[in-house]
ZAMARGU-4260 file (C-alpha; in steps of 0.2 Angstrom, whole numbers, plus 5000, padded with zeros to 4 digits):
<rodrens>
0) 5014/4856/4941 | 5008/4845/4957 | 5016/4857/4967 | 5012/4874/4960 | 4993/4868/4963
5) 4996/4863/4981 | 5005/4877/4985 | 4992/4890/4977 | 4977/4879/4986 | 4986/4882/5003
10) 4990/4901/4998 | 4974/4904/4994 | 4966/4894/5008 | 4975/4903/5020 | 4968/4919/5013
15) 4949/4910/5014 | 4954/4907/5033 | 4959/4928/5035 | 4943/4930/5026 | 4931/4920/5038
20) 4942/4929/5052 | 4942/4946/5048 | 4923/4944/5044 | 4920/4934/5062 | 4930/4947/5072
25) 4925/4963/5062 | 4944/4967/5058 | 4951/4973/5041 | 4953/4959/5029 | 4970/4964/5026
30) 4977/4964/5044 | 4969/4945/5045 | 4978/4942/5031 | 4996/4948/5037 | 4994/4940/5053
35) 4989/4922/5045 | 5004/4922/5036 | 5014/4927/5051 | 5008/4911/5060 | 5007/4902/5045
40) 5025/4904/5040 | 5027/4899/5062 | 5015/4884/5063 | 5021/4875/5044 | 5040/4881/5047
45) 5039/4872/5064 | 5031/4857/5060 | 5035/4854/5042 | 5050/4866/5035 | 5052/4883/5032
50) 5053/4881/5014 | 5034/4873/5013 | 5027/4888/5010 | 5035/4895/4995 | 5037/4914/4998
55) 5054/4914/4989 | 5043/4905/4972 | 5043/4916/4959 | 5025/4914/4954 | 5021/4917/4972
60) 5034/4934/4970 | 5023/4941/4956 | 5008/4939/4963 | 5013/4947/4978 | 5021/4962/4967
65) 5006/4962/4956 | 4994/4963/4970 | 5005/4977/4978 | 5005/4988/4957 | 4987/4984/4956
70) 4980/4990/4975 | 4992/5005/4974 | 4984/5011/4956 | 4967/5010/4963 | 4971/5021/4977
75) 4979/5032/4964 | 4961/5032/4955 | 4952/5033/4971 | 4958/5053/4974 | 4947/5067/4969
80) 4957/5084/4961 | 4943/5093/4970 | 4948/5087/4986 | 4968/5091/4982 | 4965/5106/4976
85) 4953/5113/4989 | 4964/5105/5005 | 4982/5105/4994 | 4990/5113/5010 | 4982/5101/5023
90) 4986/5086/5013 | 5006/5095/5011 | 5006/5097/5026 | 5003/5079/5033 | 5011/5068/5022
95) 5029/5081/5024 | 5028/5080/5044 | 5021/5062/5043 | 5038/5056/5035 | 5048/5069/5045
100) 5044/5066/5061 | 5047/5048/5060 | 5062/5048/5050 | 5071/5060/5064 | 5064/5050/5080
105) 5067/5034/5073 | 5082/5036/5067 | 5090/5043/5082 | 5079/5029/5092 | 5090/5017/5083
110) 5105/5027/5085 | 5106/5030/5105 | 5094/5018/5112 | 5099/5002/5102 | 5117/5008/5099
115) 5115/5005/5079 | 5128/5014/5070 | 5123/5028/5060 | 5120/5021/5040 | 5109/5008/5050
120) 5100/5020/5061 | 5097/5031/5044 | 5090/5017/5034 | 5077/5011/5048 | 5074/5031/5051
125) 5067/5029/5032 | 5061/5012/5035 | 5049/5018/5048 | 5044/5036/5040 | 5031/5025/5027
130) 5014/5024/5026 | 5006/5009/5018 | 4993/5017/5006 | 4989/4998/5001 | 4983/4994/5020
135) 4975/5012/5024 | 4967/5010/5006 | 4960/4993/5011 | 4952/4999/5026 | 4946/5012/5016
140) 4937/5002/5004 | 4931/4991/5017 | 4921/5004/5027 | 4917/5015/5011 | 4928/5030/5018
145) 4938/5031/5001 | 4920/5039/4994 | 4922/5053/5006 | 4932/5065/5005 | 4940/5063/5023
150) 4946/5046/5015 | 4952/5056/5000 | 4963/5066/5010 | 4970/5053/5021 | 4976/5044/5005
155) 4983/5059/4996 | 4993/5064/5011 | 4999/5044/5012 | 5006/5046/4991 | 5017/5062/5000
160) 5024/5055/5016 | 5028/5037/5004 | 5034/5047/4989 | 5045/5057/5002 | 5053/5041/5010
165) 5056/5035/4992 | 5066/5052/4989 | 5076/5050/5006 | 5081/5034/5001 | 5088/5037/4985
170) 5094/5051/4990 | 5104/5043/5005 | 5109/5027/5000 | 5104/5023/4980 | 5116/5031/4968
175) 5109/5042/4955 | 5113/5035/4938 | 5110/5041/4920 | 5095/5027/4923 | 5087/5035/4934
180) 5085/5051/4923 | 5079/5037/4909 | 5065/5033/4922 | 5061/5052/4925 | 5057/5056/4908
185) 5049/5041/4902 | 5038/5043/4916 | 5034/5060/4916 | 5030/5058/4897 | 5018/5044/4901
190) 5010/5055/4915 | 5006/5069/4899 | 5001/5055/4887 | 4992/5044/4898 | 4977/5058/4904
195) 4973/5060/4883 | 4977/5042/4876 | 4967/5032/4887 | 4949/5041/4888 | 4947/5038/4869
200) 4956/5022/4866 | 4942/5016/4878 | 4929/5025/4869 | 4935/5018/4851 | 4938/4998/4858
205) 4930/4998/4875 | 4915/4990/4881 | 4918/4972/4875 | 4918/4957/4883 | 4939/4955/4881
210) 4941/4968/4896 | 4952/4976/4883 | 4951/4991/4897 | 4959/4979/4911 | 4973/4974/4898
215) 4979/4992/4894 | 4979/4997/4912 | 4988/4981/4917 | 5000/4984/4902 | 5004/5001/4909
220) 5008/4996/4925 | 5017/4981/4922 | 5028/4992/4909 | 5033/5007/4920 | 5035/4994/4935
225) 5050/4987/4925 | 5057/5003/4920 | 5056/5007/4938 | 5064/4992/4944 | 5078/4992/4927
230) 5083/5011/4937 | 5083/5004/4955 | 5068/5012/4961 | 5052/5004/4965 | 5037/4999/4953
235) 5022/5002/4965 | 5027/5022/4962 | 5024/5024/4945 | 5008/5013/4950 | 5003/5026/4961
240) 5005/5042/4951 | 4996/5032/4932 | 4980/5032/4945 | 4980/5050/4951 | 4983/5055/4932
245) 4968/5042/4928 | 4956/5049/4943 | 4947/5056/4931 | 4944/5041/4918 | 4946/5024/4926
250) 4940/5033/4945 | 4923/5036/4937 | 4921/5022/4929 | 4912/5012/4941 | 4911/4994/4931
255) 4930/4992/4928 | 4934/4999/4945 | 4923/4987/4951 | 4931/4973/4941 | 4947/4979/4944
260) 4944/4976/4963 | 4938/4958/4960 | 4954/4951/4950 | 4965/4961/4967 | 4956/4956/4982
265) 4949/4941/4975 | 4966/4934/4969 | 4981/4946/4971 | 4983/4954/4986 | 4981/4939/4999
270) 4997/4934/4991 | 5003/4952/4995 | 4998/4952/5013 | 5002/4935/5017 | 5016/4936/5012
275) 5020/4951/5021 | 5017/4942/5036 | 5026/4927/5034 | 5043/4939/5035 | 5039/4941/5052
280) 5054/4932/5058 | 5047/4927/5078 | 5063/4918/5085 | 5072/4936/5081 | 5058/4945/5093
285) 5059/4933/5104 | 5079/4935/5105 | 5076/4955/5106 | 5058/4960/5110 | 5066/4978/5116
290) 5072/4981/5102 | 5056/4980/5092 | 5046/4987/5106 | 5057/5002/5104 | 5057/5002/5087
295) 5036/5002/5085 | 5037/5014/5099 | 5047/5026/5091 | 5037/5025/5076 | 5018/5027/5082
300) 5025/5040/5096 | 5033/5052/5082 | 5019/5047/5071 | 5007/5055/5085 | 5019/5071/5088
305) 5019/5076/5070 | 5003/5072/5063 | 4989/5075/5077 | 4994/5091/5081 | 4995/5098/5062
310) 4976/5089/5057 | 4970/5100/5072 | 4979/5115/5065 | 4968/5112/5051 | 4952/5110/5060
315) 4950/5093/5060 | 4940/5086/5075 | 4946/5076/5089 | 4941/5060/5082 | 4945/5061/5064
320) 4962/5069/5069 | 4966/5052/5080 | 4960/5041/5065 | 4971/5051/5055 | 4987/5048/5065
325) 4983/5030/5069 | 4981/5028/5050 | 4997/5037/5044 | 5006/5026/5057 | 5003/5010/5047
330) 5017/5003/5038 | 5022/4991/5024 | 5027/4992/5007 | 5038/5004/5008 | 5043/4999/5024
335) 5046/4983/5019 | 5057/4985/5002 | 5068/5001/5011 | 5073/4986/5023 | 5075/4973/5009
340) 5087/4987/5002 | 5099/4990/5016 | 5100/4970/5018 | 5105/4968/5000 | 5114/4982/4999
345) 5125/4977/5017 | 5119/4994/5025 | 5112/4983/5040 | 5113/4963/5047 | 5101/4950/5043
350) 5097/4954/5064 | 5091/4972/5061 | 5082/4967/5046 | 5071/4955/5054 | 5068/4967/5068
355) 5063/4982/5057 | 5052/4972/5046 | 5044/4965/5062 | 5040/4983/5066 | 5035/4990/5050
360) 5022/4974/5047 | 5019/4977/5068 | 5015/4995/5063 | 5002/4989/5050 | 4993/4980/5062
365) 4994/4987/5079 | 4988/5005/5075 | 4974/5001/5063 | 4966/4991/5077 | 4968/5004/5085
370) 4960/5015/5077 | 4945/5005/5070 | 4941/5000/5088 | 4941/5015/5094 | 4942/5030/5084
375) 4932/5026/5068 | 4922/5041/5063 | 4905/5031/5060 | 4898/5050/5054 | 4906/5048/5040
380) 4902/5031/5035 | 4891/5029/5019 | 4874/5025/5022 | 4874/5009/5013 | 4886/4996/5016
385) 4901/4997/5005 | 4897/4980/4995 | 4878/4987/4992 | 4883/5001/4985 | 4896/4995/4974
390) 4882/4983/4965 | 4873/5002/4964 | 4888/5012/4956 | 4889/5000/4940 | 4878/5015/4933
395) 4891/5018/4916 | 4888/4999/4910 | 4877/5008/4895 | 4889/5022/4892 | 4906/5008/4891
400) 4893/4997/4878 | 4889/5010/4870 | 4906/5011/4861 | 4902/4999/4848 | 4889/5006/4844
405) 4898/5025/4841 | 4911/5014/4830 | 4897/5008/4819 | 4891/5025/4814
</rodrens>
């Protein structure tokens, strides 16, 4: 066990190095964290071995997956219905032409400018068509934009241009078994169950000390992330729709949101985003920097033709409009597992895999910058800071205690 505690106290005083950064140089904690493990994985693998930082561990593996489940559900929680009903053909509306735009552009990019044949071209057309919903929900959270209804938005239209690229690439290049029907119907009768189960089995055993809340939730996730796995398809999915279902339970309650937040940023996701980073393979940019150029390039430039003009369709001001393509440009998760795909699968060389992760994590970092130094609507920013008012919200404590109380009547 000496070496799983030596290997977690260097993990996790990576992510207290990312931390200090991010708080020293005003950036988002996650795009500290991605490039720490980026020159982590360059600075240890140089010196010491590749192998000293464990990514390939399995502990290390969950955690990351965990942290990637978790982050993705409380995005899900964070939306409003209002705001989805009330700006359902905006939010369509962005999230299709933010995966279309990229998916052509890119995918001819690769096709006639690096002279990729057309399967690879294809896959890193749908590599680049993500958004990361886990980076632009952890900006987000960190300036108190997922309160508002502009942050709202932003992350509904992310769910439809990720749940798109998930399509395409089932469509494309995984087969459709009798499993993924399984996968279907379980989840779409744990969708209908889900919105009338969980309300009152937290009112009957809620509100204790156990966090009987957090273990349900977790159970949840954990279980329809294995059927989604067991069918080929990818577990931060299911994550996603279990908290849009749940917006209206776990979203207002405050407490286990809260504590939901400490066990992912406090523990899970710098495994996520560190990890993230430390696939960044550096002596493959350095063999072929055009060809990442090209491919980030490609990616932010369709990003920009799709989505900026159709948020100014709907009215949205200059500024906001900019955020809002800079944001969608971000890439990651999805980014990351279409190319793990098409390298397992042999649809493209170990080569093009390094190069098209190096541009989907490039994606998460380059535009977020971007748009936080430049574009941030500070309008729209809560009045209090977002840690201040999170120690406000806590508001339903009485309500979740009061369960105990209901039982014994």
């Amino acid at each position: 066990m000496t070496h799983v505690w030596a290997l977690a106290a260097l993990w996790l005083g990576l992510a207290l190095v990312a931390t200090l950064l991010s708080i020293w140089l005003r950036i988002a904690t996650a795009l500290s964290e991605i490039v720490v493990g980026t020159i982590a994985q360059l600075i240890i693998g140089a010196i010491i071995g590749q192998a000293v930082l464990g990514t390939g561990e399995s502990w290390i593996t969950f955690l990351s997956g965990a942290g990637a489940i978790v982050l993705t559900f409380l995005a899900g929680a964070e939306l409003d219905p209002r705001v989805l009903e009330t700006k359902l053909k905006e939010v369509g509306a962005v999230g299709v032409v933010g995966f279309t735009a990229p998916f052509v552009g890119c995918a001819a990019a690769a096709f006639f400018l690096l002279h990729w044949e057309l399967r690879p071209s294809l896959l890193a057309g749908v590599a680049l068509s993500t958004t990361s919903v886990a980076v632009v929900y952890a900006v987000m959270l960190e300036f108190g934009l997922n309160r508002t209804d502009y942050g709202k938005t932003i992350l509904a239209a992310c769910f439809i241009n990720d749940l798109l690229t998930v399509l395409a690439l089932g469509l494309i290049f995984a087969p459709f078994t009798i499993k993924t029907l399984i996968f279907a119907g379980g989840s779409i009768a744990a969708f209908a169950v889900l919105p009338w189960l969980t309300p009152r089995f937290f009112r009957w055993y809620g509100g204790r000390p156990s966090e009987l809340e957090a273990k349900f939730l977790l159970l949840i996730l954990f279980g329809l992330g294995a059927l989604a796995a067991w069918a080929d398809s990818e577990a931060v999915l299911p994550a996603y729709l279990v908290g849009m279902v749940l917006a209206g339970t776990v979203g207002k309650d405050h407490v286990l949101v809260r504590r939901l937040r400490t066990l992912t940023f406090g523990l899970l996701t710098p495994f996520y985003f560190i990890r993230a980073g430390s696939f960044v393979a550096v002596p493959a940019l350095i063999a072929a920097p055009l060809a990442f150029v090209v491919l980030l390039g490609a990616k932010m430039a369709t990003k920009f033709v799709g989505v900026f003009p159709t948020t100014r369709f709907f009215k949205s001001p200059r500024r906001e409009s900019m955020y809002t393509t800079l944001l969608m440009s971000t890439g990651l998760t999805f980014g990351t597992i279409s190319s793990l795909f098409g390298l397992s699968h042999h649809v493209i060389s170990q080569a093009q895999y390094s190069l098209l992760v190096a541009a989907v994590i490039g994606s998460a970092v380059v535009p977020t910058l971007i748009a936080n130094a430049f574009y941030l609507p500070h309008h729209l920013l809560p009045a209090t800071e977002p840690d201040e008012d999170a120690e406000l919200e806590p508001v339903a404590e009485p309500a979740r205690g009061a369960a105990p109380a209901e039982e014994g009547v």
